[in-house]
C-alpha positions in Angstrom: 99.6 82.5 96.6 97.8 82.9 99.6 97.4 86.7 101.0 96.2 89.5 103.0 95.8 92.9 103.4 97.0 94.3 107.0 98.3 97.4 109.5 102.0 96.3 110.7 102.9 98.1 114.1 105.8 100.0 114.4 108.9 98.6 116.0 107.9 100.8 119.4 104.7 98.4 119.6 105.9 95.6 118.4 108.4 96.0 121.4 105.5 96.3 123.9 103.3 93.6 122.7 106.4 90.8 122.8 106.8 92.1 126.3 102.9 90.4 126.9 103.7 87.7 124.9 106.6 87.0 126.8 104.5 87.1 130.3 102.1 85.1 128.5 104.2 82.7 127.9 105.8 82.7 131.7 102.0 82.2 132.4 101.9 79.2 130.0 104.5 78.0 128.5 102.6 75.4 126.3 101.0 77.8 124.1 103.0 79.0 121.3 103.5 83.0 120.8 103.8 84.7 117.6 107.3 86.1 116.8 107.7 89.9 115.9 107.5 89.4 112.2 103.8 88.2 112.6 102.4 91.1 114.8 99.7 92.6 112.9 95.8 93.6 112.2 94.5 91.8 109.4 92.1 94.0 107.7 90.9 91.6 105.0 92.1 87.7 103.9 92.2 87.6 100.4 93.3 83.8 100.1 94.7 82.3 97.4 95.3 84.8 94.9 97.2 85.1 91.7 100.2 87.2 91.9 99.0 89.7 88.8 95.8 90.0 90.4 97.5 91.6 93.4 99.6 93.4 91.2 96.9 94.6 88.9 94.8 95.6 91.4 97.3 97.4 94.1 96.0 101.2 92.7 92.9 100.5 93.1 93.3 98.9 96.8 96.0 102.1 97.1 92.9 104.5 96.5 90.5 102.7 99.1 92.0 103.9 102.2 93.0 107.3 103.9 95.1 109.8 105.4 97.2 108.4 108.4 95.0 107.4 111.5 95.8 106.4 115.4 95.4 103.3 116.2 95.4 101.9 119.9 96.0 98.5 121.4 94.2 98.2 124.9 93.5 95.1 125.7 93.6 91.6 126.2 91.2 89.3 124.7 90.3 85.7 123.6 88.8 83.9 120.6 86.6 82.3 120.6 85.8 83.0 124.2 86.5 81.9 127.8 86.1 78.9 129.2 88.3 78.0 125.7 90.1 80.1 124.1 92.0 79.2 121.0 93.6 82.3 120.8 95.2 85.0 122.6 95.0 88.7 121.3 95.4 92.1 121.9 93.3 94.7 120.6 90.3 97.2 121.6 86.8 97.3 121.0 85.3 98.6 117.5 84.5 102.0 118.5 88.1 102.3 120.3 89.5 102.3 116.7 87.0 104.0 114.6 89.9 104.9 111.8 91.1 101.7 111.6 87.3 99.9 111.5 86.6 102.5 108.8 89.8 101.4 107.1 88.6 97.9 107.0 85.2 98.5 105.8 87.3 100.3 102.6 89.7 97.7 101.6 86.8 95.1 102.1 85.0 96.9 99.7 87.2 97.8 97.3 88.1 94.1 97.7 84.6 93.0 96.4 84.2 95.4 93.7 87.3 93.8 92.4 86.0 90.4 92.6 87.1 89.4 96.1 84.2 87.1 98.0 85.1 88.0 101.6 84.7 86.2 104.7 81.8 87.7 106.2 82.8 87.8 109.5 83.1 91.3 111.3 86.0 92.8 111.7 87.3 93.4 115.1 90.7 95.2 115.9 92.9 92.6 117.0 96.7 91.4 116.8 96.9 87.7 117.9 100.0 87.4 120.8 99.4 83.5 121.0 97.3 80.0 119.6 96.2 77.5 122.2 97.3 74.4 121.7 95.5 72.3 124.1 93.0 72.8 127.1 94.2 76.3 129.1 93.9 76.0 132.5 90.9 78.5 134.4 93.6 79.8 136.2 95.9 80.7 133.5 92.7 82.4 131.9 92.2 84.5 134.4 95.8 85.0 135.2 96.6 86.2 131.4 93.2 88.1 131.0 95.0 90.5 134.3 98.1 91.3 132.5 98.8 94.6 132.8 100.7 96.5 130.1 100.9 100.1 128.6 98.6 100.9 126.2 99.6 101.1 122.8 98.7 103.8 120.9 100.8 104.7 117.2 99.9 105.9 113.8 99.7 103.7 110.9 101.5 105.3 107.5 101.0 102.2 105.4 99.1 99.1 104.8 100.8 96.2 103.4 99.9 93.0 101.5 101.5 89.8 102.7 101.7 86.5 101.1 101.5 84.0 103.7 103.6 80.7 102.9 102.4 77.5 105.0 105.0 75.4 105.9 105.3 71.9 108.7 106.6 74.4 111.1 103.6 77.3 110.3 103.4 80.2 108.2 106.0 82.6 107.3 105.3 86.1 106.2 106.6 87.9 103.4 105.4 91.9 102.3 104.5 92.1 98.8 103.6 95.7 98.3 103.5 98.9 100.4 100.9 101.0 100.4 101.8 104.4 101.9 98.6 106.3 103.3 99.2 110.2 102.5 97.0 113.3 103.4 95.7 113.7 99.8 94.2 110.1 99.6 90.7 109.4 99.8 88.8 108.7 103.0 87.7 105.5 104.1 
């Protein structure tokens, strides 16, 4: 099955960020928005992985992270870039979400020690709001890089693991396991 390890917002921010989708969308309308149920920060892809692999190893992913930590969404931002984006996110800068970086960095390594190859690309706080599917207009660039929203700021409790199933239509996601982060746990 194919999988990942990821902070889910709380229903508050969740709220918030389909707000900017929604103006993104009244900005665009040919680029498609993610739905509710797909809101989240990936912290590591794990692929295709067996489903007693994830099982097997869910204590030792439990004891890679920490105690609850903020986490704040403040901006908009694009991947790969401007002048042509293919997606739409919002997030902060690295050192805007030191807890959740450091997070990261743990569950990738505790990850690899338990045979995971990962990606080797940096992680940067993100939640993708929308994919481009063809050419974005300058104007709508600019347009959707001046939204203005709220920033979102909330404490993440848990991390989850989510199998991700690819259909015609695109991906549905479905939480495996919890992982509840608790005051006794060990820092990442």
């Amino acid at each position: 099955m194919r999988a990942f390890i990821a902070v889910v917002p709380p229903a508050s921010a969740v709220e918030a960020l389909l707000t900017v989708c929604s103006e993104i969308r009244s900005i665009a309308s040919s680029l498609r928005t993610e739905s509710a149920e797909k809101l989240h920060f990936t912290l590591e892809f794990l692929g295709e992985k067996d489903a007693t692999w994830l099982a097997a190893n869910r204590d030792e992913l439990a004891t890679a992270v920490t105690a609850p930590f903020p986490v704040t969404i403040r901006s908009i931002g694009f991947f790969p870039g401007v002048p042509q984006p293919r997606i739409i996110w919002a997030g902060s800068q690295p050192n805007e979400n030191p807890g959740l970086c450091l997070c990261a960095a743990s569950v990738r390594a505790a990850c690899t020690r338990l045979g995971h190859t990962a990606d080797g690309k940096d992680f940067h706080p993100h939640i993708t709001l929308a994919r481009v599917k063809s050419h974005l207009h300058p104007r709508d660039i600019e347009r959707i890089a001046s939204i203005a929203f709220e920033h979102v700021t909330f404490t993440c409790t848990e991390l989850r693991v989510i199998e991700s199933v690819l259909h015609q239509r695109g991906s549905e996601y479905r939480t495996m396991s919890t992982i509840p982060l608790t005051v006794s746990a060990a820092s990442c």
